[in-house]
N, CA, C and O atoms as CSV, one atom per row, in Angstrom:
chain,resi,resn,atom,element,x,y,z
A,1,UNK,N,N,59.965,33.246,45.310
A,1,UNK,CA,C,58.597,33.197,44.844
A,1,UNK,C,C,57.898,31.996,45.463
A,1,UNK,O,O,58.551,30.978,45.693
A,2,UNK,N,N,56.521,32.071,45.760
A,2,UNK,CA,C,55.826,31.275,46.283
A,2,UNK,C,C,55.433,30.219,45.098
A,2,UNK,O,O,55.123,30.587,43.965
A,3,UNK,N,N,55.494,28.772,45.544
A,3,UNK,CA,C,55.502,27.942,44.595
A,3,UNK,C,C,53.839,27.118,45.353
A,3,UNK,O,O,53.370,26.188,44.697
A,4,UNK,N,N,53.229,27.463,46.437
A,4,UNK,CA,C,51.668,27.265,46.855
A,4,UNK,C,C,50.793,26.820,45.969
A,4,UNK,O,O,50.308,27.688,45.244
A,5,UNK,N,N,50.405,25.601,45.788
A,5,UNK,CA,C,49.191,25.755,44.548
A,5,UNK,C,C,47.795,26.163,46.054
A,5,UNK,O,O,47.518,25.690,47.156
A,6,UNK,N,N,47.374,27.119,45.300
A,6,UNK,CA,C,45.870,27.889,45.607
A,6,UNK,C,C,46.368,29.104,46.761
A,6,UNK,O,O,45.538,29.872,47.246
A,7,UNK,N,N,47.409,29.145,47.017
A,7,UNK,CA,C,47.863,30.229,48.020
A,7,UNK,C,C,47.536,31.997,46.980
A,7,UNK,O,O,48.211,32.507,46.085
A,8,UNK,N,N,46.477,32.377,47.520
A,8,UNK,CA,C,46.421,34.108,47.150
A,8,UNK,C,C,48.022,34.910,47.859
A,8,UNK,O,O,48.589,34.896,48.951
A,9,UNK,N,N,48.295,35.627,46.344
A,9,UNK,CA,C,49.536,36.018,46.685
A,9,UNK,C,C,49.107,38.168,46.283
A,9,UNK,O,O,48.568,38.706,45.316
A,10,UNK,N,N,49.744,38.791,47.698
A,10,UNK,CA,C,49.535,39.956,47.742
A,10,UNK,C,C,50.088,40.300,46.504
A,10,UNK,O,O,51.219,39.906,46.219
A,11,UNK,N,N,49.349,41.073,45.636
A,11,UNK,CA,C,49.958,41.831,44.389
A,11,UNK,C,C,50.840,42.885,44.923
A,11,UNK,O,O,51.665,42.952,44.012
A,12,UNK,N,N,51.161,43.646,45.695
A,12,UNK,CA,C,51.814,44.980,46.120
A,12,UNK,C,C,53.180,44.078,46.646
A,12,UNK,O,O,54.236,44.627,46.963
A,13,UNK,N,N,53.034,43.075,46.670
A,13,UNK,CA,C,54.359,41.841,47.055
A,13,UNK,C,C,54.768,40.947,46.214
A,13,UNK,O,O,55.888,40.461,46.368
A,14,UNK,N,N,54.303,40.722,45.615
A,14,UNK,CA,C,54.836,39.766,44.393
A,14,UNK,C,C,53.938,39.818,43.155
A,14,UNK,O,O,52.720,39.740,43.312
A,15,UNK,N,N,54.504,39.956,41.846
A,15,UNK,CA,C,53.989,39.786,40.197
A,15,UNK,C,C,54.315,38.780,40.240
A,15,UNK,O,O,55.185,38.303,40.968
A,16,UNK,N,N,53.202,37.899,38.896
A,16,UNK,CA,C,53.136,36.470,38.501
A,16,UNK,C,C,54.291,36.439,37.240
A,16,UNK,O,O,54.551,37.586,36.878
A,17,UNK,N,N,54.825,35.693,36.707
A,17,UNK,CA,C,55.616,35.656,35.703
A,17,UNK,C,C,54.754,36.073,34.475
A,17,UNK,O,O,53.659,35.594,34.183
A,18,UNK,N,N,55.389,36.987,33.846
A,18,UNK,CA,C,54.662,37.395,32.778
A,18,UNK,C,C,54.069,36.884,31.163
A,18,UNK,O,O,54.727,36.942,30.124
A,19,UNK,N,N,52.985,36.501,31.273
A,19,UNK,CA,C,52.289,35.731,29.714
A,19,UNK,C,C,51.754,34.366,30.675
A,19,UNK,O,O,50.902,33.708,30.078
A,20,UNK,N,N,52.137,33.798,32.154
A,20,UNK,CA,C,51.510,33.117,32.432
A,20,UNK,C,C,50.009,33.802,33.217
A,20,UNK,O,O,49.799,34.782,33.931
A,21,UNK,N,N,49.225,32.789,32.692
A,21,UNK,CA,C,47.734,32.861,33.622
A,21,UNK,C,C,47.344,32.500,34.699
A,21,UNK,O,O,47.352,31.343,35.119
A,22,UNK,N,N,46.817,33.836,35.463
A,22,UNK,CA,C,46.482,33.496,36.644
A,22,UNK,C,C,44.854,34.252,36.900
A,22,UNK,O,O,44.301,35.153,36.269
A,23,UNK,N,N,44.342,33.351,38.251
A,23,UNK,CA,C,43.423,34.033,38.762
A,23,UNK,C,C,43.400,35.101,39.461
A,23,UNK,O,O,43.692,34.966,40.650
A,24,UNK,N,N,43.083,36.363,39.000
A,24,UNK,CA,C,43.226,37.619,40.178
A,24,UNK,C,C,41.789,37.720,40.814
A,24,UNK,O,O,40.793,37.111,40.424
A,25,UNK,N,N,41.879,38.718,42.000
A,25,UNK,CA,C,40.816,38.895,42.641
A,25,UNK,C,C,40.839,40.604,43.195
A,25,UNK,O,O,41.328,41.324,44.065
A,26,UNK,N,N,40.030,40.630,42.125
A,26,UNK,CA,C,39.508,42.366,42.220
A,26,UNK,C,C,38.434,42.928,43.061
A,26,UNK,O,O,37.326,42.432,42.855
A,27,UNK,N,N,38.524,44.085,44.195
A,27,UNK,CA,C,37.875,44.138,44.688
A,27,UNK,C,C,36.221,44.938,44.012
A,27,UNK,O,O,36.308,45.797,43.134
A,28,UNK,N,N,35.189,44.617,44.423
A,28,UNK,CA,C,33.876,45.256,44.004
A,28,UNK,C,C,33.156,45.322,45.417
A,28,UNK,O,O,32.778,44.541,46.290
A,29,UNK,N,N,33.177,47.010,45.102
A,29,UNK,CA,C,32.943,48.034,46.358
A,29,UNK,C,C,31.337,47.661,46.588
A,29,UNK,O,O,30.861,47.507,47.713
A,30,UNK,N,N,30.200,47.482,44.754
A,30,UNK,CA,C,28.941,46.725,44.990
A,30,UNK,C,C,28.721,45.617,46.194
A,30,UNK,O,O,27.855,45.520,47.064
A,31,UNK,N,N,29.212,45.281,46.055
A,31,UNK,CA,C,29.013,43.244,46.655
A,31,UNK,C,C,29.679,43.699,47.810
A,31,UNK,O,O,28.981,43.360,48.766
A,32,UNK,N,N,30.876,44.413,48.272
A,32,UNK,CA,C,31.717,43.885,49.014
A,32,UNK,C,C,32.352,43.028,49.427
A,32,UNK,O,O,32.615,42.895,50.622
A,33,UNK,N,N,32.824,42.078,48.287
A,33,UNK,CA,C,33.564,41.155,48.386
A,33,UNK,C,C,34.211,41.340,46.838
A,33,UNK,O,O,33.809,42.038,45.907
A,34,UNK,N,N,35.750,40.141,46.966
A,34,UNK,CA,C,36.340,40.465,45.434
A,34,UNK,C,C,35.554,39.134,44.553
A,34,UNK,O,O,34.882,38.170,44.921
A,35,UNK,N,N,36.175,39.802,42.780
A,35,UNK,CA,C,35.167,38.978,41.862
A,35,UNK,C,C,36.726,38.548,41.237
A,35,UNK,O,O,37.702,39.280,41.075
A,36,UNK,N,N,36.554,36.945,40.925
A,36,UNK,CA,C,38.112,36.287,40.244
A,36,UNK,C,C,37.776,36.093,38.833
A,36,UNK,O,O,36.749,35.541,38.440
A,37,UNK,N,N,38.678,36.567,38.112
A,37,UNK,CA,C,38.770,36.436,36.480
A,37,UNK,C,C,39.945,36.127,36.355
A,37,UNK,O,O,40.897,36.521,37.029
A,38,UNK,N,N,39.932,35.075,35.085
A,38,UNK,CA,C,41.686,34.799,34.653
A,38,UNK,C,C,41.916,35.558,33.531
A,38,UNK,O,O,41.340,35.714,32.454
A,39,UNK,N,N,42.919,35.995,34.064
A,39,UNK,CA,C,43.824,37.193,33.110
A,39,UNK,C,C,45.329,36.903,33.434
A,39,UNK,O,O,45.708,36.126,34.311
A,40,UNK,N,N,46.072,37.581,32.665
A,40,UNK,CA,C,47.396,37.720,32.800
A,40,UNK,C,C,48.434,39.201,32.571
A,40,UNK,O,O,47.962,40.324,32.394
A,41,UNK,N,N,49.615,38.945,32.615
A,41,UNK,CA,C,50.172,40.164,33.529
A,41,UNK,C,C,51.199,39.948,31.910
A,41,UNK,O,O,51.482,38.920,31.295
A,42,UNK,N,N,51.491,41.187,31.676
A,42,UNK,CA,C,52.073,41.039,30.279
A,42,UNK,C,C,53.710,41.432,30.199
A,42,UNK,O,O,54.200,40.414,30.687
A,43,UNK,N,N,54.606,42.133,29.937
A,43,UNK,CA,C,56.048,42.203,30.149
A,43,UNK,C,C,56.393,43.481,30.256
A,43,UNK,O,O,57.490,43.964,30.537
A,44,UNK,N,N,54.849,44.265,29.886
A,44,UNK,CA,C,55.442,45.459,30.552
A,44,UNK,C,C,54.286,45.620,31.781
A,44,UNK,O,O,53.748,46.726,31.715
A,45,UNK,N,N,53.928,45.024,32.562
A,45,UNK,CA,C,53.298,44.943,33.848
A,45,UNK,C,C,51.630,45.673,33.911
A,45,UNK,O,O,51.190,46.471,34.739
A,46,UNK,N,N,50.950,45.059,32.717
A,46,UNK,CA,C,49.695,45.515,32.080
A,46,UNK,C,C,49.039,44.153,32.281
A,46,UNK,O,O,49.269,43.061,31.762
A,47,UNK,N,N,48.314,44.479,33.025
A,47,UNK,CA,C,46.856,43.004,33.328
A,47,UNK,C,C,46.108,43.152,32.288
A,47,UNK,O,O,45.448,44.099,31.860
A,48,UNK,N,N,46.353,41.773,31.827
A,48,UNK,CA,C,45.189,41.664,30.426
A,48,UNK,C,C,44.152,40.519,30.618
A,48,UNK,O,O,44.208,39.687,31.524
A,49,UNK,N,N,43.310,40.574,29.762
A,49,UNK,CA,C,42.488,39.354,29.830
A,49,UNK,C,C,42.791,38.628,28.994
A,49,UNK,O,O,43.777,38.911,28.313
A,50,UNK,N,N,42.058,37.437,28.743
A,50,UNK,CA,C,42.216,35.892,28.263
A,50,UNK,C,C,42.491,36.182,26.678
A,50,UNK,O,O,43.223,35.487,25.974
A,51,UNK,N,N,41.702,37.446,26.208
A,51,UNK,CA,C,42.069,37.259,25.237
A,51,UNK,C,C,42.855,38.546,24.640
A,51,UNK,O,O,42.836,39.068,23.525
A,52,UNK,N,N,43.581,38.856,25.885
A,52,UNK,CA,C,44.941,40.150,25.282
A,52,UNK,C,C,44.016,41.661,25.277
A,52,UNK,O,O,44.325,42.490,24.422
A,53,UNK,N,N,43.093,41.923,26.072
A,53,UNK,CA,C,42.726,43.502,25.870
A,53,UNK,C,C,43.211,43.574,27.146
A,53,UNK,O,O,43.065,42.649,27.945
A,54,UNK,N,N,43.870,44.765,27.447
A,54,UNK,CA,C,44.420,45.804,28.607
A,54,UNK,C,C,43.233,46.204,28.873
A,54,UNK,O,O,42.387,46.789,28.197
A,55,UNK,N,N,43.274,45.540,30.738
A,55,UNK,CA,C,42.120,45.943,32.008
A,55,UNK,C,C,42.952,46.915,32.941
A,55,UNK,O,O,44.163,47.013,33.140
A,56,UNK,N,N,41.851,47.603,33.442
A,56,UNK,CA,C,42.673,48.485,34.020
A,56,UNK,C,C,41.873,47.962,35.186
A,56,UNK,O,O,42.164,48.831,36.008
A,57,UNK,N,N,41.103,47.177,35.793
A,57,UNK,CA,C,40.816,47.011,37.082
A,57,UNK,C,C,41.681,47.260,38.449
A,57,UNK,O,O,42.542,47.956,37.909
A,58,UNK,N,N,42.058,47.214,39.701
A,58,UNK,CA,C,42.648,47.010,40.776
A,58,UNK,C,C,42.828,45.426,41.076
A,58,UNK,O,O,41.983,44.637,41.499
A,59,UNK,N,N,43.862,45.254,40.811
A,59,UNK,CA,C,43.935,44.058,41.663
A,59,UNK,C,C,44.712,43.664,42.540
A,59,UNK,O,O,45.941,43.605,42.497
A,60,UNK,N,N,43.386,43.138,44.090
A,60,UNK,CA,C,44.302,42.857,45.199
A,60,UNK,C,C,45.348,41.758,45.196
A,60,UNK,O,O,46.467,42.156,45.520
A,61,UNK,N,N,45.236,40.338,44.878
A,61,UNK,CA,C,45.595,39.405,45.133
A,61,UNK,C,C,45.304,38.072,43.723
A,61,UNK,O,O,44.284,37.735,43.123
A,62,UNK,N,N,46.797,37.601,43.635
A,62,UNK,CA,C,46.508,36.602,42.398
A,62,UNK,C,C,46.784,35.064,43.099
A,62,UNK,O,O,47.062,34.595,44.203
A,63,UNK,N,N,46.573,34.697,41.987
A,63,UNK,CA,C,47.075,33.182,42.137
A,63,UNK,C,C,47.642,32.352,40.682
A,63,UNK,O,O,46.649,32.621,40.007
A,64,UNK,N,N,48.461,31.600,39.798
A,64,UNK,CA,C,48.785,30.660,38.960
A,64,UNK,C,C,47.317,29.780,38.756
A,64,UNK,O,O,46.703,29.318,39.718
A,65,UNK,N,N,46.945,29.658,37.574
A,65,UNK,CA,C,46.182,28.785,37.288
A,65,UNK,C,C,46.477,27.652,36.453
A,65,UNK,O,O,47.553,27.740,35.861
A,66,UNK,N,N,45.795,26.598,36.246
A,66,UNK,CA,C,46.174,25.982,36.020
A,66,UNK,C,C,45.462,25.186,34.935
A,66,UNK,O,O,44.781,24.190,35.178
A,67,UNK,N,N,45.706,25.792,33.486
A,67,UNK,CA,C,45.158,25.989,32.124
A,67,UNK,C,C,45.602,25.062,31.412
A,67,UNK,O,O,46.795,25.157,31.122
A,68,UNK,N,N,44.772,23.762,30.838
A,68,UNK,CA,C,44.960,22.454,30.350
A,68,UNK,C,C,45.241,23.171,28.833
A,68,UNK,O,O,44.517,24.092,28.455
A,69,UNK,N,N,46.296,22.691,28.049
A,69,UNK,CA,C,46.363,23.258,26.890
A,69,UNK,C,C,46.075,21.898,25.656
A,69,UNK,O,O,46.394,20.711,25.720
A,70,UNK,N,N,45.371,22.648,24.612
A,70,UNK,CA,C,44.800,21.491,23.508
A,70,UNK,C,C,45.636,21.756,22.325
A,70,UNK,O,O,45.822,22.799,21.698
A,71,UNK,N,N,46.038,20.713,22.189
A,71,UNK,CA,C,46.865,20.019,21.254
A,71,UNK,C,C,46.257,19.845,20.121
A,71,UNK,O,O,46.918,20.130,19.123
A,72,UNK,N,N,45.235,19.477,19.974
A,72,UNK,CA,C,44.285,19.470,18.715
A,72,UNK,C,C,44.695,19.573,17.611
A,72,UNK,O,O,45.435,20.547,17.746
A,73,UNK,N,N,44.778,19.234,16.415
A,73,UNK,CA,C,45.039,19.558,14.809
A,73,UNK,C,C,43.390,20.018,14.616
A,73,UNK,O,O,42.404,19.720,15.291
A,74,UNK,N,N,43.533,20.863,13.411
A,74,UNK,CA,C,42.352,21.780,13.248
A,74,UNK,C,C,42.120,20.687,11.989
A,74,UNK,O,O,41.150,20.804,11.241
């Protein structure tokens, strides 16, 4: 596995570890160019978003992001 910070990694070649977040990049046929959202890849190989709904988008190419986590007491 590619350990690259910011290296786009072919999805049809490598999955991200699953429950971690990454940036994918989906293509939009509008624009012609891809649009990046962070989502994640779940354990049975279902791209979800940030907050757990199943996307069914295409996605070409991901990357690991790199998500500061808060410690906070409520």
């Amino acid at each position: 596995m590619s350990n690259k910070k910011h290296e786009w990694i072919d999805r049809k070649k490598e999955l991200p570890i699953a429950g971690r977040m990454v940036w994918v990049a989906c293509p939009n046929a509008y624009t012609c160019t891809h649009q990046t959202l962070l989502w994640y890849i779940d354990s049975d190989d279902q791209w979800r978003d940030a907050g757990g709904v199943a996307v069914h988008r295409k996605v070409s190419f991901w990357q690991y992001a790199d998500v500061p986590e808060c410690n906070i007491s409520c």
